[in-house]
C-alpha atoms as a printed R data frame, in Angstrom:
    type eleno elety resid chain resno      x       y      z
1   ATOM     1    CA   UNK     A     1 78.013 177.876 92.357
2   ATOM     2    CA   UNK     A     2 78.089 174.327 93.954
3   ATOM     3    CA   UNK     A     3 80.120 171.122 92.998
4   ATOM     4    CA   UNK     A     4 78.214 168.379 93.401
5   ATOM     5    CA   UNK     A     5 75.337 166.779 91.629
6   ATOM     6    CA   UNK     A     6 72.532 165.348 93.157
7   ATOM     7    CA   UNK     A     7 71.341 163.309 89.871
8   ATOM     8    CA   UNK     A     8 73.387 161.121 87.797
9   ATOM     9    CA   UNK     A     9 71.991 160.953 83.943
10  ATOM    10    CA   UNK     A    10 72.910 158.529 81.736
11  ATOM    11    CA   UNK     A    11 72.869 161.159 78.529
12  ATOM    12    CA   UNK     A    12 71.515 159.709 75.588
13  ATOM    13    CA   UNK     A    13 72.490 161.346 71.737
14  ATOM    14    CA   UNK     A    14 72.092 164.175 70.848
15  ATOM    15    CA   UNK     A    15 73.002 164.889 74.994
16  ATOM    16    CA   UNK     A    16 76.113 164.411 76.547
17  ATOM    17    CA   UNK     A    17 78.139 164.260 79.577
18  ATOM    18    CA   UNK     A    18 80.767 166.855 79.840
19  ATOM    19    CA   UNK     A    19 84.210 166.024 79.839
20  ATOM    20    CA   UNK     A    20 86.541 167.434 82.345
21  ATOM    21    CA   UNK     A    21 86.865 170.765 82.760
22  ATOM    22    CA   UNK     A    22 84.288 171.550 80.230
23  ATOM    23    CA   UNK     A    23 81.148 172.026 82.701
24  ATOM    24    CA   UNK     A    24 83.508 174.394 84.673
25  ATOM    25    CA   UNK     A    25 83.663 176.245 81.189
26  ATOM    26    CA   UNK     A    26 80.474 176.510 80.822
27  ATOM    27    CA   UNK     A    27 79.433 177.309 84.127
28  ATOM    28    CA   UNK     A    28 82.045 180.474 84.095
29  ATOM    29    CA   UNK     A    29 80.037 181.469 80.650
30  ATOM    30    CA   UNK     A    30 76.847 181.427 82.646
31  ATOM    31    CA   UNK     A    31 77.692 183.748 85.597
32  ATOM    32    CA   UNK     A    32 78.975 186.339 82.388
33  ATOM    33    CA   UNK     A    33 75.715 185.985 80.414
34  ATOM    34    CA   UNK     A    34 73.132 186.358 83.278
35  ATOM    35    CA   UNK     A    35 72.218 189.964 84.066
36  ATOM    36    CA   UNK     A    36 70.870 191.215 87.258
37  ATOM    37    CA   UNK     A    37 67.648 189.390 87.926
38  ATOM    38    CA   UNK     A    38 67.792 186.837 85.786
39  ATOM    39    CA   UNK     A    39 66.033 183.750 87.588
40  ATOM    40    CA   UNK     A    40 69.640 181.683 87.752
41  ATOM    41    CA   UNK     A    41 71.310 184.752 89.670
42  ATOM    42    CA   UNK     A    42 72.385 183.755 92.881
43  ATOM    43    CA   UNK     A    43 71.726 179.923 92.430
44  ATOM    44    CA   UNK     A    44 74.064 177.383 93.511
45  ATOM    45    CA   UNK     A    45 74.593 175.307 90.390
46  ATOM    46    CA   UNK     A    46 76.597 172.320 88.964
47  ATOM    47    CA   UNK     A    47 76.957 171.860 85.308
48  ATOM    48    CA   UNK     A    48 75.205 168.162 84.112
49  ATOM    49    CA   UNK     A    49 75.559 167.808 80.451
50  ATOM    50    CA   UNK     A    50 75.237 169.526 76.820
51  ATOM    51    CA   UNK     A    51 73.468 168.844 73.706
52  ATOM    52    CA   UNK     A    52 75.904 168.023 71.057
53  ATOM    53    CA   UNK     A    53 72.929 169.919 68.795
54  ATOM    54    CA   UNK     A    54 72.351 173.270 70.368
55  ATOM    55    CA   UNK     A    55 74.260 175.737 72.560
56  ATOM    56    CA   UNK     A    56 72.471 174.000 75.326
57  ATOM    57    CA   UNK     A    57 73.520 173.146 78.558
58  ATOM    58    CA   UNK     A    58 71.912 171.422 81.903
59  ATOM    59    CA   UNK     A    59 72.524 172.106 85.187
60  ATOM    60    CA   UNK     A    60 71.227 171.523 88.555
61  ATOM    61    CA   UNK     A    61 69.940 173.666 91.635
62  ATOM    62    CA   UNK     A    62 70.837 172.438 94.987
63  ATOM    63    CA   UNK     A    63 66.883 171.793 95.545
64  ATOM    64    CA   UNK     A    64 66.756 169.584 92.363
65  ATOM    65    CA   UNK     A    65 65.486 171.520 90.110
66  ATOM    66    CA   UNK     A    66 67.198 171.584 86.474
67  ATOM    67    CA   UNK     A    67 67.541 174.542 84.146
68  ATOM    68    CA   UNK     A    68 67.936 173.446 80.416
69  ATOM    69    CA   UNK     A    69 69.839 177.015 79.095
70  ATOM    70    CA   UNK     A    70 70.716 178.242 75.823
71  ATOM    71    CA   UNK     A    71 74.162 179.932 76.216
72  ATOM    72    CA   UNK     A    72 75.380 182.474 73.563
73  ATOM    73    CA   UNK     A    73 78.858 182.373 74.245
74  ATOM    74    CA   UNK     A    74 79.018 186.002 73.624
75  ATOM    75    CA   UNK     A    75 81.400 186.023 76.701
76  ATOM    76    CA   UNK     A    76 79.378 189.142 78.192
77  ATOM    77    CA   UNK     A    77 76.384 190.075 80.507
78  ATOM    78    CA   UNK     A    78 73.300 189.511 78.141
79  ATOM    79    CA   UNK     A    79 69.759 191.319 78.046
80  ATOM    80    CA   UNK     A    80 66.989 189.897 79.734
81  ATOM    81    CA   UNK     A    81 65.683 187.199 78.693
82  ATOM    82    CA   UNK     A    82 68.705 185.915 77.557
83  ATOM    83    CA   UNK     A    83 70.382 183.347 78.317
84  ATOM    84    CA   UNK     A    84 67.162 181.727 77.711
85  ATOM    85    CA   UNK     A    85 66.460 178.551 79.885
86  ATOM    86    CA   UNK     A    86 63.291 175.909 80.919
87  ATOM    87    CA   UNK     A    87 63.109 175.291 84.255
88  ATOM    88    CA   UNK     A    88 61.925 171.265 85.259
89  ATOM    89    CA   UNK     A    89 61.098 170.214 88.817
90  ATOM    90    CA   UNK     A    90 63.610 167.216 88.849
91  ATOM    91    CA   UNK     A    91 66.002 165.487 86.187
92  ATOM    92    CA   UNK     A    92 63.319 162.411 85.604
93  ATOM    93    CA   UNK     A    93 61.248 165.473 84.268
94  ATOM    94    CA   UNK     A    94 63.825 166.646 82.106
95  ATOM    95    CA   UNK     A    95 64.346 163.392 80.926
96  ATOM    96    CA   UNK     A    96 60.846 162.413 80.056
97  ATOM    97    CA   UNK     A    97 59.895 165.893 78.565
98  ATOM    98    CA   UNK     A    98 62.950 166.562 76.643
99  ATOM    99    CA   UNK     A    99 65.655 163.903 76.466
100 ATOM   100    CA   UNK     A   100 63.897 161.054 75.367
101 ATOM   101    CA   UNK     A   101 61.804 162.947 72.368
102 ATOM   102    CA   UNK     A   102 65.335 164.288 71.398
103 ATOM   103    CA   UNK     A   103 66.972 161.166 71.366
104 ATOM   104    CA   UNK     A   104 63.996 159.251 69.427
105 ATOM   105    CA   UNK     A   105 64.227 162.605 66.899
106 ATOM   106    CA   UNK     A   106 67.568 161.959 66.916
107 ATOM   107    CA   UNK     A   107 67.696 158.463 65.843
108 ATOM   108    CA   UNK     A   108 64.930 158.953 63.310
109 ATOM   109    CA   UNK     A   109 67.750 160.934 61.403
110 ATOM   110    CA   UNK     A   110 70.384 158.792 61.422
């Protein structure tokens, strides 16, 4: 999997950035969950962010595309389809379809 981000997100609640060493965690749980075929096998990725209200995590493909993915932290190979994930074209996508609803959900509870 690759090191280097292509987009920079300013996370807004309930997302977050990771601190260090923690996207390295939680890229090493990815490569145990995914089974053979899964459609992140084999993709160079680099951890983005979490959601501080779900097991979820972002990442990024080297073509831009970003994978929002529910990790179990079962530390093992999982059954398709798990881990699930929602694949967006680009982070501005992402961040239009799913960050910014969360954060205004977000802020409507506190």
């Amino acid at each position: 999997m690759c090191c280097v981000a292509r987009s920079r997100i300013e996370f807004l609640a309930p997302w977050y950035d990771f601190i260090p060493g923690q996207g390295d965690t939680f890229l090493q749980e990815l490569k145990r969950e995914l089974s053979p075929g899964h459609k992140l096998e084999g993709l160079d990725l680099v951890a983005l962010g979490h959601s501080g209200a779900a097991d979820d995590a972002l990442f990024e493909a080297e073509d831009g595309r970003v994978f929002q993915v529910h990790l179990t932290f079962s530390r093992r190979t999982e059954q398709p389809p798990l881990p699930r994930c929602r694949v967006h074209a680009h982070a501005e996508e992402w961040i239009q379809q799913v960050m910014l609803p969360a954060n205004e959900e977000y802020r409507g509870r506190t």
